[in-house]
ROMI-997249 format. One record per residue (C-alpha): residue in three letters; x, y, z. Coordinates in steps of 0.25 Angstrom, whole numbers, plus 5000, padded with zeros to 4 digits. Example, Ala and Ser with C-alpha at 12.3 -4.5 7.8 and 13.67 -1.06 7.14 Angstrom:
<pts>
ALA504949825031;SER505549965029;
</pts>
This chain:
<pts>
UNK532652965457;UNK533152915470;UNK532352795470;UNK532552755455;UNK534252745460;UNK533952675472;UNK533252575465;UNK534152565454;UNK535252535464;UNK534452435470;UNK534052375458;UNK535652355455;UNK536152305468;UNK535152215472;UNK535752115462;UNK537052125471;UNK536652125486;UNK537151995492;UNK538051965483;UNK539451945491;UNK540551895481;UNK542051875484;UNK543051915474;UNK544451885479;UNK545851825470;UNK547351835471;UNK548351955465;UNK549751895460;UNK551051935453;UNK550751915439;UNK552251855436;UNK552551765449;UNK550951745452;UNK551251795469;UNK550351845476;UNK550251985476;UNK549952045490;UNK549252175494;UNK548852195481;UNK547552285478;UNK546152225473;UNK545152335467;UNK543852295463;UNK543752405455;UNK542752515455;UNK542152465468;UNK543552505477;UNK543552375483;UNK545052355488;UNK545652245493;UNK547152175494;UNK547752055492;UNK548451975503;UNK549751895504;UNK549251785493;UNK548751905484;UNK547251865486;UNK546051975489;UNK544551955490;UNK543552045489;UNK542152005495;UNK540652055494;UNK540652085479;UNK539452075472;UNK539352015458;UNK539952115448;UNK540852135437;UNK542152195445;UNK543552235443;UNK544752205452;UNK545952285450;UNK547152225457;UNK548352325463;UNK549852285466;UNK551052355468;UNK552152335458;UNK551052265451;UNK550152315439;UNK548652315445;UNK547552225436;UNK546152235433;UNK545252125431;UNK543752105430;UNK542852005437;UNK541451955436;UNK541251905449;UNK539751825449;UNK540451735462;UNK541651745472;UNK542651755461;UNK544251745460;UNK544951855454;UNK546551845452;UNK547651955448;UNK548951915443;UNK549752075443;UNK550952095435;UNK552152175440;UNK552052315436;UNK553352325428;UNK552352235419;UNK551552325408;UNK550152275409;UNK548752355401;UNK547752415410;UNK546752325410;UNK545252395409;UNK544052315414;UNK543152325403;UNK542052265411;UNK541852395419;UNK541652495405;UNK540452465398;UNK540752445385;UNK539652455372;UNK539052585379;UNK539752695376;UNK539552735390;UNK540352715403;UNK540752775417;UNK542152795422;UNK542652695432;UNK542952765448;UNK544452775443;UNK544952805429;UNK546352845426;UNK546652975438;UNK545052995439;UNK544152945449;UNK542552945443;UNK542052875454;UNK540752915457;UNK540653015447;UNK539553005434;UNK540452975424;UNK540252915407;UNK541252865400;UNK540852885384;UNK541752775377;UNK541752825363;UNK542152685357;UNK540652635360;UNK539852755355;UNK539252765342;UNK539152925338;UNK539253015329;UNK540853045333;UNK541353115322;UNK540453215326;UNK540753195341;UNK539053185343;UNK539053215358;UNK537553205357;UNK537853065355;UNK539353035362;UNK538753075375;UNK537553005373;UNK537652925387;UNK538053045394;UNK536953075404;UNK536653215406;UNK537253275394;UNK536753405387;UNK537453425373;UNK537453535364;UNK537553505349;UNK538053635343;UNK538953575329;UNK538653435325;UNK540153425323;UNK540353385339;UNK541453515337;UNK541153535352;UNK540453465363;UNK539353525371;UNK539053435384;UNK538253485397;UNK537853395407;UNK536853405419;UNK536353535414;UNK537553605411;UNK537753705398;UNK538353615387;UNK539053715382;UNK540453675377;UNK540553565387;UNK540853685396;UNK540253615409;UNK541153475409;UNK542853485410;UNK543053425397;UNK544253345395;UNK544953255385;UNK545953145390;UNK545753195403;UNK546153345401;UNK545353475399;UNK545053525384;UNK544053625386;UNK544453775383;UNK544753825396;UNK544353705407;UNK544353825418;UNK543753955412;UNK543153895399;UNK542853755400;UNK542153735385;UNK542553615377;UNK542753695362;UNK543653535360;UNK542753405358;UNK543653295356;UNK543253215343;UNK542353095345;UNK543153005338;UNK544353015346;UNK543852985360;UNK543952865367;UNK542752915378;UNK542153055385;UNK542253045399;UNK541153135406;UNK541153125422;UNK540153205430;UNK539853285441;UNK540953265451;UNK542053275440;UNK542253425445;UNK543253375455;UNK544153295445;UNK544053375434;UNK543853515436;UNK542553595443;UNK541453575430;UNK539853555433;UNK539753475423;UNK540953355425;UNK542153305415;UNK542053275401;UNK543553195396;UNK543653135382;UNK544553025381;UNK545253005367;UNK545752895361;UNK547152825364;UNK547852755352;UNK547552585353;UNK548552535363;UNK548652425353;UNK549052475341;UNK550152555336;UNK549352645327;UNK547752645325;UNK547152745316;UNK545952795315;UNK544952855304;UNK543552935303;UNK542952985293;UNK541553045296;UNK540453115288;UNK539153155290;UNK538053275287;UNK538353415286;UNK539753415278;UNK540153315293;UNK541653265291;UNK542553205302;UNK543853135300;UNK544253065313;UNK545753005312;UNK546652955323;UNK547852855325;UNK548552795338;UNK549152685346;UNK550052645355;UNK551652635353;UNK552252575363;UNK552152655376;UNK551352775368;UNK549852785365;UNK549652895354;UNK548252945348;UNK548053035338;UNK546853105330;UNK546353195319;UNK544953235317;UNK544353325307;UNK542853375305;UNK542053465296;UNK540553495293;UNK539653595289;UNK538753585300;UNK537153555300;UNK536953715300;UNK537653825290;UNK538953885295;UNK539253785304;UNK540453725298;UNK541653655305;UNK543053615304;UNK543753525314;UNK545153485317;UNK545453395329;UNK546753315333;UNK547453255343;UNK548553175347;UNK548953085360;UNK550153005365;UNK550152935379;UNK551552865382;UNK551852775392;UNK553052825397;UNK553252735407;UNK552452615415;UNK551952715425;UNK551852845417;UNK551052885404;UNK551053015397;UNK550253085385;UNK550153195378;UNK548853235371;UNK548553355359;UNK547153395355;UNK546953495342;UNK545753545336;UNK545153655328;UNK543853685322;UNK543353775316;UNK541753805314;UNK540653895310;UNK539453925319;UNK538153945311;UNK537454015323;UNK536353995331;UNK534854005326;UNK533554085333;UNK532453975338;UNK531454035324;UNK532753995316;UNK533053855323;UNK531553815322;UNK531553875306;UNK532853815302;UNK533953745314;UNK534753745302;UNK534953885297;UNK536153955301;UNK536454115304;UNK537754145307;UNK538854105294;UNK539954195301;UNK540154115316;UNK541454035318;UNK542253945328;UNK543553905331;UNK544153815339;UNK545953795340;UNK545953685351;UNK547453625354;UNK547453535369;UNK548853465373;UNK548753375385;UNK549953295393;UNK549653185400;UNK550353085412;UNK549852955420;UNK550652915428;UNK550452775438;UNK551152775452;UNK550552635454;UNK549152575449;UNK548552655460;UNK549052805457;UNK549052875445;UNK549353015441;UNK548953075430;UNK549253225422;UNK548853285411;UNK549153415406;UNK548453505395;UNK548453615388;UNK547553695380;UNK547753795368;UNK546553815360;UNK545553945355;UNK544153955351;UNK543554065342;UNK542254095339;UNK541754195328;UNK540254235325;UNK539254325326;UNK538654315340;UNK537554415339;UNK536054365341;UNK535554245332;UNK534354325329;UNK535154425322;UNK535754405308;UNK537354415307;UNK537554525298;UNK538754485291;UNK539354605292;UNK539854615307;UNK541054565316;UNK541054425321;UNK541254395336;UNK542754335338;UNK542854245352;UNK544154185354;UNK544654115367;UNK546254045367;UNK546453935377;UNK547853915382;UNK547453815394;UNK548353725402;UNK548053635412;UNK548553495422;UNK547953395428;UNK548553305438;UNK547753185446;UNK548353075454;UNK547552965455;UNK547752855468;UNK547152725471;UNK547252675487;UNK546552585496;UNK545952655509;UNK545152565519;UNK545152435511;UNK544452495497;UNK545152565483;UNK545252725484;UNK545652795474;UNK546352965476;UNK546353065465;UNK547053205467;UNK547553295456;UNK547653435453;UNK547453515440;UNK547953665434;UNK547553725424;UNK547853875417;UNK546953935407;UNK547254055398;UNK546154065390;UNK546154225380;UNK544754265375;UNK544654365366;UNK543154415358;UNK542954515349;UNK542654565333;UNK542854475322;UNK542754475306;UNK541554505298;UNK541554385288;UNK540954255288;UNK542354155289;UNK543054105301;UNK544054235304;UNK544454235318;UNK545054365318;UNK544754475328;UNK544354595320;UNK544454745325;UNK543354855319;UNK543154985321;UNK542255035331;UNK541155095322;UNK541054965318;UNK540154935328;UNK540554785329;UNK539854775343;UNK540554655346;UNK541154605360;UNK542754615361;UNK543554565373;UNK544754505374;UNK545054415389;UNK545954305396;UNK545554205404;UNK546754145410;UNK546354035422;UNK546953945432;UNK546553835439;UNK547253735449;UNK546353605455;UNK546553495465;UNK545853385467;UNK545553255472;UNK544453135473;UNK544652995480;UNK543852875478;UNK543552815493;UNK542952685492;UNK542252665504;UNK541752525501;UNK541752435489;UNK540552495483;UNK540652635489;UNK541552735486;UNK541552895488;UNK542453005481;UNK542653145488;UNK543453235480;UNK543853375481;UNK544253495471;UNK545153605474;UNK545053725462;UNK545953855459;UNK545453935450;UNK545954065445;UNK545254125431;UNK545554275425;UNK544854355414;UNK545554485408;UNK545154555397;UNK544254675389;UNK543054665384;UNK542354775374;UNK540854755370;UNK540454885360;UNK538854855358;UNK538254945345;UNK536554935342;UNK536154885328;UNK536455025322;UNK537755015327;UNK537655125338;UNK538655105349;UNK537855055362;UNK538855025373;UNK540554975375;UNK540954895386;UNK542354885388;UNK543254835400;UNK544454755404;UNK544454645414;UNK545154575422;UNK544754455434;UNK545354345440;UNK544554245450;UNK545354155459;UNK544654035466;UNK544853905472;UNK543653805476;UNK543553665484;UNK542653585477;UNK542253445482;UNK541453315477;UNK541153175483;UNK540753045474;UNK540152895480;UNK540052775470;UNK539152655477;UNK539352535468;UNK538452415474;UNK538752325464;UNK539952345451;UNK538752375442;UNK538152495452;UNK538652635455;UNK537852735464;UNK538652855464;UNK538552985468;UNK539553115469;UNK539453265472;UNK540553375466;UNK540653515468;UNK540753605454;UNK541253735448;UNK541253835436;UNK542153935436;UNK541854055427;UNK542454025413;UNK542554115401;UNK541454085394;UNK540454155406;UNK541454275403;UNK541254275388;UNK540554385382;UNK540154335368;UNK538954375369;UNK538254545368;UNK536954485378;UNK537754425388;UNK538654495398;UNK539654435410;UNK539254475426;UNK540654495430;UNK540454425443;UNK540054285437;UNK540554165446;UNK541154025446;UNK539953935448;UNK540053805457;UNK538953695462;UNK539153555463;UNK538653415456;UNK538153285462;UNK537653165456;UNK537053025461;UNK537052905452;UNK536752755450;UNK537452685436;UNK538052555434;UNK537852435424;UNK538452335417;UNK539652355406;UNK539052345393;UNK537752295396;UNK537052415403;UNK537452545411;UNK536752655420;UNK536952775427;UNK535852855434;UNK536253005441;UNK535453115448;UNK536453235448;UNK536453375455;UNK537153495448;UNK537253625457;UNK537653735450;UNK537853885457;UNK538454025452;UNK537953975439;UNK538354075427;UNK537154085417;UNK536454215408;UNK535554295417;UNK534754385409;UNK534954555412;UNK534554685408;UNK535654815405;UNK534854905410;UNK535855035406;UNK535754965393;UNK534354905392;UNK534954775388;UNK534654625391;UNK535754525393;UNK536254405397;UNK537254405410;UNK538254275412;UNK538254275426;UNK538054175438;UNK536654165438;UNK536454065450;UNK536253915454;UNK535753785447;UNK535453645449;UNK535453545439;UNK534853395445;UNK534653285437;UNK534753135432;UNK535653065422;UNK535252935416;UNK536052835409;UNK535852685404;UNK536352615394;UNK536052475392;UNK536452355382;UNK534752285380;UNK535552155370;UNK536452145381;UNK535452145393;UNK534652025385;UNK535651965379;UNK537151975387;UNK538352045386;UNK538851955374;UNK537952005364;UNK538552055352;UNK537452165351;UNK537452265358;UNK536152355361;UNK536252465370;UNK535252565374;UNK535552715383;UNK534752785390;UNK535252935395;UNK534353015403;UNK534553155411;UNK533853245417;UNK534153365423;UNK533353475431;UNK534053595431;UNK533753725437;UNK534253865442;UNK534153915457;UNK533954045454;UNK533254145461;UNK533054255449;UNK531954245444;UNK532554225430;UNK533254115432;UNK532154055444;UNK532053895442;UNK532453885428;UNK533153785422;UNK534753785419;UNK534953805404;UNK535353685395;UNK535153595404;UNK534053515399;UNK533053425408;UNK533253305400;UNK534253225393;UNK533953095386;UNK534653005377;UNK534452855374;UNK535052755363;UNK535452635359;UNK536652565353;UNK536852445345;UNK538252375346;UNK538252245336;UNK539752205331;UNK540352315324;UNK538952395323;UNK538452515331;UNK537152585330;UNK536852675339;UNK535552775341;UNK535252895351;UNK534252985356;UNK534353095364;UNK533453195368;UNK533553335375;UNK532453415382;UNK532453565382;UNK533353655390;UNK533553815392;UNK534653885389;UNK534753995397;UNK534653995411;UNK533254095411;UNK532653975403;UNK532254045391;UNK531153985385;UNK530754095373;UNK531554095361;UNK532354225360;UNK532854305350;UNK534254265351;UNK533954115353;UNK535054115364;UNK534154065375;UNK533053995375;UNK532653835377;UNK533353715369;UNK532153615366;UNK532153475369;UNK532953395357;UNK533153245354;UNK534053185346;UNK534353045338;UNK535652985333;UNK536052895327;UNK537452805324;UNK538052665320;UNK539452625317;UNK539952505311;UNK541452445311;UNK542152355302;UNK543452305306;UNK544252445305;UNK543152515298;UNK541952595307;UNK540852665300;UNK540052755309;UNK538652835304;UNK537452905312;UNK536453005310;UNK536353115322;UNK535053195323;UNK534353075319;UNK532953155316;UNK533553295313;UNK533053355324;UNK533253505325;UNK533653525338;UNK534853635346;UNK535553605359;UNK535853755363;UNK535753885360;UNK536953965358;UNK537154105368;UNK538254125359;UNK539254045349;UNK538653955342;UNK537554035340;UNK536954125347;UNK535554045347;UNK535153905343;UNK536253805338;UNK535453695332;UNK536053545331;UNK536253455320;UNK535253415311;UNK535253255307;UNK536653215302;UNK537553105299;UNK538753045300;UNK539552935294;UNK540952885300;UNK541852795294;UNK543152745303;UNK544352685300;UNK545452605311;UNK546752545307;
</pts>
C-alpha cells in the first residue's frame, strides 16, 4: 500500500517539478488608488505569506502552475479575496476599501467542487481549523435521494467507511459507525447541529434519539479521527448538520413538499425565510406518517424549528436557534432467524412503543476584532425525554398478552458553552493560524424503569401490582447528574509554503455520579418466587486527563494533499453500559473509562468539478474496551452475559474514495452534461488482543471487512438521474463471534447484503418533482440484530418502496 501512495504521488507531482512562476501585483486604497503598505498577501491554503512595500507591490516566487487564491490583509482596510489561473508569471492587483465600508464575503468557488455532492473542508473555516484532518463536506443542494425519508443509505453515500444501520424506513433516527465502531444511535461521533451538541446526553449518553430532517439541511459535515481535540474526546470523530439560512436576497421565500410513497409514506416539508435588513430568519415545519413495511410499526412525526441571526453591528453578529420534535412510534419486534428466513415480513409483538419529546435552544455570538481574530460562543441547552414501552422478554417466546409491559423513561435536562478564539499571525515570514477555547457542560440526566400497563395502546403510565402478582419485571429508579470542563487549543505552523504541521492539546475535567435503587424480583414460569435483589447506590468518579494530537499537510502542488495526523481518544462510561434492560445481562461494578488513540495517513486531491480522490490507511487502538463476556452463576446455575471491560482492540484499515466527471474528462469543463461516476471502497481488519480464550483472535463485532459503494449521476439542465449500489459483507455481533444461530437470535453473524437505488429529479422554473425506488430488487436483507429495543432478535430493513416528491418555491 505504501508503494501504490508513493506512486500516486509521483504520478501527480511530476507534471510540476520545474516549474518556477512568479506571481506578484500591487494593494491600494480602493477610494484614493494609494498604495497600501505593509499590507498582508495569503495565498491561501498553502500558508505562503508575504507583505507589500512602500508602493503596495508583493511577489511571490517559485509557484508551480495551479488554480490559487490570494487573500490580501490591511488594517482599517476590509481584506479581499480573488482567484487566479496562473499558467505564466502573472499580475494580480487588489484595490481594498476602508472598513467602515460594508462589503460581502466573497467565496472562492473554484476551490469547492461543485456537481458532486462531495467536498472537504478548507485548513480554516469560521473558529475551526481542519487542516490535516480527513474531512467530507456533503453538500445537500447536489445530492439526488430519497430526503423526505432522510435515506442515510444514500445521503452518506460518498462517506468512506461508514457502517449504517437501517432500523425504520422512516429515517426517524440515524444509525452511522465508522471504522469498525457500533453504529448504534450514532453513539460513537459528538453529533452536532449548527455547530452545537444535540445528542441526549454528550458526556454520559451520547446517543443521537434527534435526526434533523433531510430537507432542511444545507450539508453534514463529518471530520475524522483527530476531531477529539476540538470537539470532544469520541473514537469515532464529529458529525455537524448545517441548516439552511433564509436567501440573503429575498425578503421572504417559501418553501413547499409534498411527499408520498409505499407503506401509507407521507411527508410535508414547509419552510419560509429571508433576510430583513441586518436580520437572517429561517423557519421550518415538517410532518410524517406511515405504516411501516412490517405490522406494528406505525409512526407519527412532528418537527420544527426556527432561527434568527442579526447583525447587530459591523463587527458583532448574534443568533438564536429553537429545535422541536416529537414522535411517536410502534416497534413490531424483532424475529428468530427460522422466522426471518420463513417470512422478513411477519411481526410478533403488537404491544412495543416509543416516544420521543425533544425541545433544543441554542444562543449564538461572532464576533470580529479584526479580519485576523474571530471569537465565537454558542450556548445550548437541552430539555428532552424518551420512553420506551414493550415486552422485552426472549423473541423466541410468545408475548402473552396478558402481562406488564416494561416502562424505560430517561429526562434530559442538559446545559452546555462553548467558547473558541480563533487568531491568524505571521511567524517567520509564513501565515499561522492559533485556536484556544474552552467548554462546560452540566448534565442532569433521571432514569427511572419499571412496570407498565397490560394493554396493547401507547400508555406511558408506570403501574404498581401487588406482589402475588408475580410481574418479575426489573424496577429502578437513578440520577445521573455530570460535569464536565475542557480546554483546548491547536495552531496551524506552516513550516514552509507546502508544509504545514498542527500540534494540539486537550485538557478534560470530568466528574459523573449515579444514585439510585434497583429491585429485580425473578419468578419461574409457574410463577414460584426464585430470587430478589434489592439495593441502593451511590458513586461518583472524578478525573482529569491530558490528551495530545499532531497533524502535517504536504501539498506539492494546489491539486495535492499528503496528510497525516495522530490523536489521542476517550470513552468515559455512560449510561447506557449501566443500563439494566435486559434479565441476561448484569453490570461488573468496576467497569472503566476506555481510551486509545487514532492515526491516519492519506493522499486526496483533484480538480473542482471535474474529479476528485482521497486515499487513507488508518489505525484505530482501542483499550479498557467494554463488551458482553459470556458467565456462569454458579450459586444459581445460570448463564449470563456480563457488561464489563473486556480488553484491547485494533481496527486497521483502508478508505477509498474517487469520483470523477467521464463527459468532462473527454469533452471540458463547458459541457452541458454532466456524467459523473463514484467509487467508495473500505476495508477494515479488525480484531481483539485478548488473551481469553473466548475472545482469543476474534474479530470486533459490526465491524465488517468490507465496504463498497459505487454510482453514477447524470446532470443535464434541470434533469438529475442518479443510481447506486452498495454492498455490505458479513460481520459479527458479539464480541465471542457467534456463528450458530440461537434461540434468542440476539447474537449471531449479519450476512453480507447489497443493495440498489434508484432517483431522479426534475425542475421547472419554481416547480421540482422528485421520484425514486429504494431497494431496487427487494432484497430481504437486516443490518442488526437488536440485544434489546427494537427487538430483541433480527430487525429486518425495507422491503422495495417508492417515493414521489413534488416541490413548490415562491
Amino acid at each position: 500500500m505504501s508503494r501504490l501512495l508513493l506512486l500516486l504521488l509521483l504520478l501527480f507531482t511530476l507534471p510540476a517539478l520545474g516549474q518556477n512562476l512568479t506571481l506578484s501585483g500591487r494593494v491600494t486604497d480602493a477610494r484614493t488608488g494609494r498604495p497600501v503598505a505593509q499590507a498582508e498577501v495569503l495565498v491561501t491554503n498553502s500558508g505562503q505569506l508575504t507583505r507589500t512595500d512602500a508602493q503596495g507591490r508583493y511577489q511571490f516566487g517559485g509557484l508551480a502552475a495551479g488554480t490559487y487564491a490570494l487573500t490580501a490583509f490591511a488594517e482599517q482596510f476590509t481584506s479581499l479575496t480573488k482567484p487566479v489561473e496562473l499558467t505564466a508569471d502573472a499580475t494580480l492587483d487588489f484595490a481594498l476599501a476602508a472598513s467602515d465600508v460594508k462589503l460581502s464575503e466573497v467565496n472562492v468557488e473554484g476551490q469547492r467542487e461543485q456537481g458532486f455532492g462531495i467536498r472537504r473542508l478548507n485548513a480554516v473555516e469560521g473558529t475551526a481549523i481542519y487542516e490535516a484532518k480527513k474531512t467530507e463536506v456533503i453538500e445537500l443542494k447536489n445530492v439526488t435521494a430519497n430526503l423526505a425519508t432522510n435515506n442515510a443509505r444514500q445521503v452518506f453515500a460518498k462517506v468512506a467507511g461508514l457502517n449504517i444501520w437501517e432500523s425504520d424506513g422512516a429515517g426517524i433516527q440515524l444509525g452511522i459507525g465508522g471504522r469498525g465502531l457500533s453504529p448504534n444511535r450514532t453513539a460513537n461521533f459528538n453529533t452536532r447541529q449548527n455547530g452545537y451538541d444535540i445528542s441526549a446526553d454528550a458526556l454520559g449518553y451520547p446517543e443521537s434519539y434527534y435526526t434533523p430532517p433531510t430537507e432542511a439541511l444545507d450539508r453534514i459535515e463529518v471530520v475524522r479521527g483527530a476531531a477529539s481535540l476540538q470537539y470532544g474526546t469520541q473514537f469515532g470523530g464529529m458529525l455537524n448538520f448545517v441548516l439552511r439560512q433564509g436567501p440573503a436576497d429575498k425578503k421572504v421565500q417559501f418553501t413547499t413538499r409534498q411527499t408520498g410513497g409505499s407503506f401509507g409514506f407521507f411527508n410535508s416539508f414547509n419552510s419560509v425565510g429571508g433576510q430583513l435588513g441586518r436580520t437572517n430568519y429561517y423557519a421550518y415545519y415538517q410532518y410524517k406518517r406511515g405504516d411501516g413495511w412490517r405490522p406494528n410499526s406505525g409512526f407519527d412525526v412532528h418537527t420544527a424549528y426556527a432561527s434568527v441571526q442579526h447583525e447587530a453591528t459591523e463587527k458583532l453578529k448574534i443568533g438564536l436557534d429553537y429545535t422541536r420534535m416529537y414522535y411517536l412510534a410502534q416497534q413490531p419486534g424483532g424475529l428468530t432467524d427460522a422466522e426471518f428466513a420463513q417470512d422478513a415480513h411477519q411481526s410478533k409483538r403488537t404491544r412495543n412503543w416509543f416516544r420521543v419529546n425533544w425541545n433544543l435552544l441554542a444562543a449564538t455570538a461572532d464576533y470580529r476584532f479584526s479580519d485576523a481574530t474571530r471569537l465565537n460562543w454558542r450556548t445550548f441547552g437541552l430539555l428532552a425525554d424518551r420512553t420506551a414501552l414493550g415486552n422485552l422478554s426472549r423473541i423466541d417466546r410468545p408475548d402473552d398478552l396478558s402481562s406488564p409491559r416494561l416502562l424505560i423513561r430517561d429526562e434530559f435536562r442538559n446545559v452546555g458553552s462553548e467558547l473558541r478564539l480563533l487568531h491568524r499571525y505571521a511567524l517567520a515570514g509564513s501565515f499561522s493560524t492559533l485556536l484556544v477555547g474552552g467548554r462546560y457542560y452540566h448534565g442532569f440526566t433521571d432514569q427511572r424503569q419499571g412496570p407498565g400497563s397490560r394493554a396493547a395502546d401507547a400508555d406511558f403510565t408506570f403501574y404498581s401490582y401487588p406482589a402475588e402478582e408475580n410481574t418479575s419485571l426489573v424496577q429502578a429508579a437513578y440520577k445521573y447528574p455530570s460535569r464536565n470542563a475542557s480546554v483546548f487549543v491547536e495552531n496551524i505552523f506552516n513550516l514552509t509554503p507546502r508544509l504545514s504541521l498542527t500540534p494540539g492539546l486537550r485538557y478534560e475535567f470530568i466528574q459523573t455520579r449515579a444514585r439510585g435503587t434497583f429491585l429485580s424480583q425473578q419468578y419461574d414460569q409457574a410463577g414460584n418466587f426464585l430470587s430478589e435483589d434489592n439495593f441502593a447506590e451511590q458513586r461518583q468518579t472524578t478525573r482529569g486527563l491530558l490528551l495530545g494530537g499532531l497533524g502535517a499537510s504536504f501539498k506539492p502542488t494546489e491539486q495535492v494533499e499528503v496528510y497525516a495526523n495522530f490523536s489521542q481518544n476517550y470513552r468515559a462510561i455512560n449510561f447506557n453500559d449501566m443500563r439494566v434492560v435486559n434479565p441476561g445481562i448484569r453490570i461488573d461494578q468496576d467497569l472503566r473509562d476506555e481510551r486509545g488513540y487514532s492515526a491516519d495517513l492519506g493522499l486526496r486531491g483533484g480538480r473542482p468539478g471535474v474529479f476528485t480522490y482521497d486515499a487513507s490507511l488508518f489505525y484505530l487502538a482501542y483499550n479498557n474496551r467494554i463488551g458482553l463476556s459470556p458467565e456462569k452463576d454458579t450459586v444459581r446455575s445460570q448463564n449470563y452475559l456480563l457488561r464489563t471491560n473486556i480488553g484491547r482492540s485494533r481496527n486497521l484499515g483502508l478508505e477509498t474514495f474517487v469520483e470523477a466527471d467521464i463527459l468532462r474528462l473527454l469533452q471540458g469543463e463547458n459541457t452541458r452534461t454532466g456524467l459523473s461516476v463514484f467509487s467508495n471502497l473500505t476495508l477494515v481488519d479488525a480484531r481483539y488482543n485478548i488473551d481469553k480464550e473466548v475472545f482469543r483472535n476474534k474479530k470486533v463485532e459490526l465491524a465488517p471487512s468490507l465496504i463498497a459503494k459505487a454510482g453514477l449521476t447524470l446532470r443535464r439542465g434541470p434533469l438529475k438521474l442518479a443510481y447506486q449500489y452498495a454492498y455490505t459483507s458479513r460481520q459479527f455481533t458479539d464480541a465471542t463471534n457467534t456463528l450458530e444461530r440461537e434461540a434468542t437470535a440476539v447474537f449471531g453473524t449479519i450476512p453480507a447484503y447489497w443493495i440498489m437505488d434508484l432517483s431522479g429529479s426534475y425542475e421547472y422554473k419554481f416547480l421540482k418533482l422528485e421520484a425514486g425506488l429504494n431497494n431496487l430488487t427487494d432484497n430481504r436483507y437486516f443490518t442488526r440484530r437488536a440485544t434489546a429495543y427494537p427487538g430483541p432478535g433480527i430487525i429486518p430493513a425495507d422491503a422495495r418502496g417508492f417515493y414521489l416528491t413534488l416541490q413548490a418555491q415562491f
